[in-house]
N, C-alpha and C positions, 0 to 999 in steps of 0.2 A: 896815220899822219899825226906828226906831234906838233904841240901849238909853237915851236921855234922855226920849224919848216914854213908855216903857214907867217909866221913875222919876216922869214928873209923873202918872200914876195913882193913886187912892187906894188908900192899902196895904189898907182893910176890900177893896177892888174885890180889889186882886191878888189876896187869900187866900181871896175868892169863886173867882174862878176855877181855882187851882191846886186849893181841896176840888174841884172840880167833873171838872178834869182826872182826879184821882184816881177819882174813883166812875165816869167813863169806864173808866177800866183797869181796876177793878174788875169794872164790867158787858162789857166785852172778853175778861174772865176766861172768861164763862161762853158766850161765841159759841166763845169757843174749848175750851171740855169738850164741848160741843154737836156740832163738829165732829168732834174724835178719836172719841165717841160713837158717830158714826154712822160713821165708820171710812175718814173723808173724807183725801185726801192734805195734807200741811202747806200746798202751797203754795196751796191753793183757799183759805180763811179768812186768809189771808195776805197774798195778791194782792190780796182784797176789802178786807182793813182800809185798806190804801193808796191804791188808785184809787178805791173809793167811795168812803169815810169817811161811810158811812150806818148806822148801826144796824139800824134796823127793814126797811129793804131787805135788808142782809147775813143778818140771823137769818131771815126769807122766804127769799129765795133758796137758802140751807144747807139747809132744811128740805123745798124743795120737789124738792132734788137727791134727799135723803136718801129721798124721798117716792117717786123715779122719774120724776120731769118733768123734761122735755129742759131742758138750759139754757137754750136759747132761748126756752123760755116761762116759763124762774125769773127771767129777766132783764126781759123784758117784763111781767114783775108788779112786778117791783123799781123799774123803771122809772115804773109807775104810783106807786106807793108816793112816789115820788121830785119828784113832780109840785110838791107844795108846795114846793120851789126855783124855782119860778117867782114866786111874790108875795115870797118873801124877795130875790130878784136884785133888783125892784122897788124894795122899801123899802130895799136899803143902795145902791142905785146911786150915790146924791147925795154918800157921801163916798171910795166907793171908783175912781169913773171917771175919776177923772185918777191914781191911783196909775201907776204903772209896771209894777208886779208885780199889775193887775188881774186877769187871767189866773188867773194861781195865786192870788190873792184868792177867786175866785171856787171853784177846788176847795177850799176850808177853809169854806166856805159851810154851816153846819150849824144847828141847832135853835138851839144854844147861844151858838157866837160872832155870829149874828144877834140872838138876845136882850140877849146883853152890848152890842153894840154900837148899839143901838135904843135901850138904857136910857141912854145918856150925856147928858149937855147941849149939849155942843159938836160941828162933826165932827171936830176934832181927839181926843177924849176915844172920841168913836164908833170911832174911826179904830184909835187904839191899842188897845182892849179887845177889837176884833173880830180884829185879829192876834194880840194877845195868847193869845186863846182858842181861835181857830182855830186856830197852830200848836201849840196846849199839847197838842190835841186830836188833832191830826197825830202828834203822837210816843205820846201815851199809851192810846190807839186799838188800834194793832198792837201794840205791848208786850204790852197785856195780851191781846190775843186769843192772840200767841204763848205769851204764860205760862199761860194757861190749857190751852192745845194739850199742853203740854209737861208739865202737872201734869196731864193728862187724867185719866190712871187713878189719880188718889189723889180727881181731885173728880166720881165718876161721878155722884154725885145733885145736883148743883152749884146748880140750882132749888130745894131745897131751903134754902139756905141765905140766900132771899131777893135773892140778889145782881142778880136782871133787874129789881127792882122801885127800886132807887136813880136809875136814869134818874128815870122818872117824879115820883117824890118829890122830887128835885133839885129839877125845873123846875116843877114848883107851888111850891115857896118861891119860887124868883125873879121869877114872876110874879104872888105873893100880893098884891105892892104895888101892881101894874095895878087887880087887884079891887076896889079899893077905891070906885073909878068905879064909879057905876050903870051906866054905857055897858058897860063892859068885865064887869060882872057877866051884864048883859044878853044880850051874846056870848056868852059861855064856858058859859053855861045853854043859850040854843038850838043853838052847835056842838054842846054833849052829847046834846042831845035827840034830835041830827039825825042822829048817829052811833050811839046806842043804837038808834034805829029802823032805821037801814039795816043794820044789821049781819048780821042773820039771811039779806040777801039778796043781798048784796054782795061782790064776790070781799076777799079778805082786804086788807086796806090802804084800801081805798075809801071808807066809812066817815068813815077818818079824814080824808080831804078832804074829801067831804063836808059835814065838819065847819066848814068855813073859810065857809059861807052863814051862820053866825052871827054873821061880819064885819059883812053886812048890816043885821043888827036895831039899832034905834034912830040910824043913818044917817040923817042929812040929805042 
C-alpha cells in the first residue's frame, strides 16, 4: 500500500479508522491487565497479540490457560472462535488476490479491516482502507496489550472501567448504516436470536458463529 493510496481516502474514512485503531489499544489494555492478573509470563499475551491479531480468541485462550486447560485445547477453542475468517477470506478475496503481499494481507484479516474494506465503493478504495486498518491494528493491538501488561498492578480491576465493552460499541456504529436495510435488519435479528439460544449449550465462542445463519434469512 503506497502512502498516495492512503491520501486518496476520505479523511472522515481515515479518522474513522485511526478512533478505531485507538479503542483497539485501549481494549489491548485490558487483555493485557487480565494476563499480569492471572500472573501469566510477558511473553504469552505478547506473542498472541502478533501472530493472532484476534481479540476474542486471545482473551479465550488467556483465560482458559489461567483456568488450567492444556494449551492445546485453549488453542483449539480459539481456533474454533476463529472460524468466521473463513467467509471474511471469501468476501475480500476479489480485491486482495492479485496483491503481492496477499499473504500477509491475509494475517491483518480482522473484524474491522474486513468491515472497513467491504464498505468502500471501488476496489481500489476497498483495497486501501483494508491495509489501512489492518496494519493500524497490527501496531495498535500489541502496544496496548504491552501497556496494559506493564500498568498491570496500577489497573487490577481494569473491567471495571468499561474498557472490553468499546470493541463492541465501535463496530455497531460502523454497521449501524448496514441496518438500515430491511435485509440486513432481518439478519442481525435472527443471528441474535440464534446466538442467544445456543448459548447456554454451546462451548464458549460457538454461539457466535452460529450466528452467521442469520446471513441466510431473506436470501434469494
Amino acid at each position: 500500500m503506497k502512502y498516495k493510496e492512503i491520501k486518496n481516502l476520505p479523511k472522515p474514512l481515515i479518522k474513522s479508522i485511526v478512533i478505531l485503531c485507538i479503542a483497539t489499544a485501549l481494549i489491548g489494555i485490558s487483555l493485557g491487565t487480565l494476563a499480569v492478573n492471572y500472573q501469566l509470563p510477558i511473553w504469552i499475551p505478547l506473542l498472541l497479540s502478533i501472530c493472532v491479531l484476534a481479540g476474542a480468541a486471545e482473551f479465550t485462550f488467556i483465560g482458559m490457560i489461567a483456568a488450567g486447560s492444556s494449551p492445546i485445547t485453549a488453542a483449539i477453542v480459539g481456533l474454533l472462535i476463529n472460524l468466521r475468517h473463513l467467509p471474511f477470506g471469501l468476501a475480500i478475496t476479489h480485491f486482495i488476490e492479485k496483491n503481492k503481499l496477499k499473504y500477509f494481507a491475509t494475517h491483518i484479516m480482522n473484524d474491522e479491516s474486513v468491515l472497513f474494506g467491504l464498505s468502500q465503493s471501488s476496489n481500489e478504495l476497498k483495497l486501501s482502507a483494508y491495509w489501512l486498518c489492518g496494519v493500524g491494528i497490527l501496531f495498535a493491538w500489541p502496544i496496548g496489550v504491552l501497556s496494559g501488561y506493564l500498568l498491570g498492578s496500577h489497573l487490577a480491576y481494569a473491567k471495571l472501567l468499561g474498557i472490553d465493552t468499546i470493541f463492541p460499541v465501535v463496530l455497531f456504529a460502523l454497521t449501524f448504516k448496514a441496518l438500515k436495510r430491511k435485509s440486513a435488519r432481518k439478519s442481525a435479528m435472527t443471528g441474535a436470536v440464534i446466538s442467544l439460544a445456543t448459548f447456554p449449550f454451546l462451548p464458549l465462542g460457538i454461539p457466535i458463529l452460529m450466528s452467521l445463519f442469520g446471513l441466510l434469512v431473506g436470501r434469494k
